[in-house]
MDAnalysis code that builds the backbone (N, CA, C; Angstrom):
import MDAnalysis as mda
import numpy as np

u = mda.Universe.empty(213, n_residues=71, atom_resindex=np.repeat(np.arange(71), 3), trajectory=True)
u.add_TopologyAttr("name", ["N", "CA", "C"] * 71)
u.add_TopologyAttr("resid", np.arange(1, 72))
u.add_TopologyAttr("resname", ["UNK", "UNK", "UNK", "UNK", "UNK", "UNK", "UNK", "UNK", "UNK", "UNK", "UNK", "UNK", "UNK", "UNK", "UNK", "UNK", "UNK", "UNK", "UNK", "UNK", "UNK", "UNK", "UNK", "UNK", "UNK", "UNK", "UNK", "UNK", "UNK", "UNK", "UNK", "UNK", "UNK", "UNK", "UNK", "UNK", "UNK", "UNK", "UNK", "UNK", "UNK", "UNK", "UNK", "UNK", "UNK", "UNK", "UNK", "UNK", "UNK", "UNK", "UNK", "UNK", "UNK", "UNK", "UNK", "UNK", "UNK", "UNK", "UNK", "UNK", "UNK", "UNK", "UNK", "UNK", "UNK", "UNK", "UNK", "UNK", "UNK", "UNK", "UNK"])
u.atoms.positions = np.array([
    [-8.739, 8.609, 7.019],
    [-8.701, 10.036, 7.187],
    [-8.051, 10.646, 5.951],
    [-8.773, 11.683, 5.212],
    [-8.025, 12.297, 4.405],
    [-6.510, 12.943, 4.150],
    [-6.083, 13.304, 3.711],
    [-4.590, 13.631, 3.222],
    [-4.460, 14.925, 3.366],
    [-3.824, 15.456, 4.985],
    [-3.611, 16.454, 5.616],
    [-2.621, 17.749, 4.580],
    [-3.125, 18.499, 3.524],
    [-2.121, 19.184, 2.822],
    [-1.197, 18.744, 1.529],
    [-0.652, 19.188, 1.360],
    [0.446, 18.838, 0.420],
    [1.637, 18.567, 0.642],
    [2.360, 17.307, -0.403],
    [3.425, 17.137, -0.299],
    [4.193, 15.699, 0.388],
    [4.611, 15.237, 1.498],
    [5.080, 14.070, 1.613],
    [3.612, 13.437, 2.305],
    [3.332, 12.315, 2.008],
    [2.547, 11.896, 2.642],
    [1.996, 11.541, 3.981],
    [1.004, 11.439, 4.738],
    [0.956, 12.066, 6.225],
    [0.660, 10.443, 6.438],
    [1.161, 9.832, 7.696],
    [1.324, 8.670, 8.141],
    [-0.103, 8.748, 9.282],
    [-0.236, 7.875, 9.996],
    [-0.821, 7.643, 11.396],
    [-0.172, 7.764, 12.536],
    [-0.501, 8.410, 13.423],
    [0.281, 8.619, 14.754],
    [0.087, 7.664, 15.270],
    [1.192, 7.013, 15.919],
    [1.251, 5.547, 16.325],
    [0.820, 5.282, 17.549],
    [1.157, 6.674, 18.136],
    [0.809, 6.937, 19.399],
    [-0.764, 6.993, 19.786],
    [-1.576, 7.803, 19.215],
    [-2.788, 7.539, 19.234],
    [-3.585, 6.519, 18.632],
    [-2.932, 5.632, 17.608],
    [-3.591, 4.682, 17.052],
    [-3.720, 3.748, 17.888],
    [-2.544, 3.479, 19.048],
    [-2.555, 2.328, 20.199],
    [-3.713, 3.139, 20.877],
    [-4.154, 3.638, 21.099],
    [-5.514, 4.258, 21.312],
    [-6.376, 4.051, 20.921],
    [-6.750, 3.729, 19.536],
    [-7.440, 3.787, 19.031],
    [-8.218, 5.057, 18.466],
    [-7.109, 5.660, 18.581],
    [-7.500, 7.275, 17.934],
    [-7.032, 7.030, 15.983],
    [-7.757, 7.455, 15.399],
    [-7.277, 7.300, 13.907],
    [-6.707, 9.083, 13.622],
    [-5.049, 9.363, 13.683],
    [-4.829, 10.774, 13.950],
    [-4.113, 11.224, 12.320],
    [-3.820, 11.746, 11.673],
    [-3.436, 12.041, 10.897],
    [-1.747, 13.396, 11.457],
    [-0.416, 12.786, 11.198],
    [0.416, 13.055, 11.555],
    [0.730, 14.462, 10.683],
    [1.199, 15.775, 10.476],
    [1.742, 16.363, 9.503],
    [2.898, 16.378, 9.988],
    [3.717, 16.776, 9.025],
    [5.076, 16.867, 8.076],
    [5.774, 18.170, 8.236],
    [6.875, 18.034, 9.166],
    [7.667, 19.667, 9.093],
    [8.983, 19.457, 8.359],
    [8.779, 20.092, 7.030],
    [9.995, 19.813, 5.928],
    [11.107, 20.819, 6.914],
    [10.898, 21.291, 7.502],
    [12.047, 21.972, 7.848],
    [12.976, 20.869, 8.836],
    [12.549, 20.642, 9.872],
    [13.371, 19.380, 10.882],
    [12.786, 18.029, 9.996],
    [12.542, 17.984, 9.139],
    [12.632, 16.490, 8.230],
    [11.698, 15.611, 9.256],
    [10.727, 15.672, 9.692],
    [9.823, 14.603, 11.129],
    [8.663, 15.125, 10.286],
    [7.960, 13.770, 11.319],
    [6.070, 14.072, 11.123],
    [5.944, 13.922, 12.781],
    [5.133, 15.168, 12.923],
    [4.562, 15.079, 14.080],
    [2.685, 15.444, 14.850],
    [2.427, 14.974, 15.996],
    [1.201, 14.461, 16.180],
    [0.878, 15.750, 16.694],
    [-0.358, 16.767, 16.856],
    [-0.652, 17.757, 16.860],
    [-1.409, 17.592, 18.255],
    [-1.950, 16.168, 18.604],
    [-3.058, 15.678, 19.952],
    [-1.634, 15.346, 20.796],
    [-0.913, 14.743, 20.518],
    [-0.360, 14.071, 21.635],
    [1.161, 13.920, 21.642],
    [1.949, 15.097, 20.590],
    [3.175, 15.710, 20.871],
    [3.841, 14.878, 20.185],
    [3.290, 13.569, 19.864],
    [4.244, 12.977, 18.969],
    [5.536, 12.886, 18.156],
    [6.679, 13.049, 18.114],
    [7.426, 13.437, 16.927],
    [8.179, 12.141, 16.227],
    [9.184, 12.268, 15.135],
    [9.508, 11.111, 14.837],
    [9.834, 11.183, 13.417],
    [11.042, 10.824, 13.103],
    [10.894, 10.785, 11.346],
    [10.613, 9.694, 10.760],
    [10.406, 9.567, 9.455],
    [9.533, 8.334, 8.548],
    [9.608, 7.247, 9.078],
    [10.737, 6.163, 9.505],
    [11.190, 5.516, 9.609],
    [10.744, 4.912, 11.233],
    [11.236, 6.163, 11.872],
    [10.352, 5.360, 13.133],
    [9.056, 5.265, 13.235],
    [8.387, 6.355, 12.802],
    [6.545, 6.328, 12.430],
    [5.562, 4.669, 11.999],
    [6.637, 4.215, 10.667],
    [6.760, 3.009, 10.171],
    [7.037, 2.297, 11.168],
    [7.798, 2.161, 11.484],
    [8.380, 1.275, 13.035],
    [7.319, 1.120, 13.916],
    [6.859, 2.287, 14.477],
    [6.152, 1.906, 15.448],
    [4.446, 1.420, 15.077],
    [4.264, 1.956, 13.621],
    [2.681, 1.469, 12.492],
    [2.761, -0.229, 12.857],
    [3.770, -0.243, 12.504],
    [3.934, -1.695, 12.262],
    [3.912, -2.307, 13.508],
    [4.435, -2.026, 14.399],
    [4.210, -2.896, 15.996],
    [2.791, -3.027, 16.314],
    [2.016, -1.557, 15.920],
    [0.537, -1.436, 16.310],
    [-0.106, -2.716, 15.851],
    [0.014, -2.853, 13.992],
    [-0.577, -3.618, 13.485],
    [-1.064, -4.563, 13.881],
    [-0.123, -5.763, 14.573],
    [-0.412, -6.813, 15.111],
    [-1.590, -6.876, 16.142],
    [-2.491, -6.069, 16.429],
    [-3.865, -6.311, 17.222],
    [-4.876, -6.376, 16.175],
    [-4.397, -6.051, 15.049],
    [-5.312, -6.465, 13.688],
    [-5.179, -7.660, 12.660],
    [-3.981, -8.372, 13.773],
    [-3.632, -9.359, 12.437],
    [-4.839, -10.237, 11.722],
    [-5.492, -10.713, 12.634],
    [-6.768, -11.983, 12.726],
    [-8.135, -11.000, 12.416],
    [-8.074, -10.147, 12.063],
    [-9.068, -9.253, 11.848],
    [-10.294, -9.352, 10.795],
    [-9.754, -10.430, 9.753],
    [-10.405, -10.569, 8.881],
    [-10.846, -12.117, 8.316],
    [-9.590, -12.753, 9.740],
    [-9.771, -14.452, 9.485],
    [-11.396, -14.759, 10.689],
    [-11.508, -15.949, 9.611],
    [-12.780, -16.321, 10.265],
    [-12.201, -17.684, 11.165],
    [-12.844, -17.356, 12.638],
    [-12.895, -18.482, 13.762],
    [-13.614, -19.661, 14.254],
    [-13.451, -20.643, 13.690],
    [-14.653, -21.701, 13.666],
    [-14.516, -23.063, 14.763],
    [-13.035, -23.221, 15.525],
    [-12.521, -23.800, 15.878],
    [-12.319, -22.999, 16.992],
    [-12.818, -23.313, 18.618],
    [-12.573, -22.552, 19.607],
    [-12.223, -23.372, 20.891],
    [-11.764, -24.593, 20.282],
    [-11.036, -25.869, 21.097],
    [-9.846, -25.211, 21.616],
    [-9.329, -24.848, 22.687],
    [-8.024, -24.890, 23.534],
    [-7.206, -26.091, 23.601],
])
């Protein structure tokens, strides 16, 4: 998704990404957070990251190939 505006860079809402929504978060320089516009989201950098990163892991194997399906 493109780059919502100017200025700090806009993360993924973590919240909708466990969704499978691809959301683009903006940035309120005033309370220092990025927040989700669909689903109320709020959160500053750090937890955003935090929670990107928990998502990740349903993509880890995403790109490895499975050839071996022995239990």
């Amino acid at each position: 998704m493109a780059q919502v505006g100017k200025g700090k860079l806009n993360y993924r809402c973590p919240s909708c990404f466990m969704r499978d929504l691809d959301i683009d978060m903006f940035y309120d320089k005033d309370k220092d957070e990025f927040y989700c516009i669909r689903c109320q989201y709020r959160g500053d950098e750090k937890d955003v990251l935090e929670k990107n990163e928990m998502v990740r892991f349903r993509y880890k194997a995403m790109l490895k190939r499975f050839t071996n399906f022995d239990l």
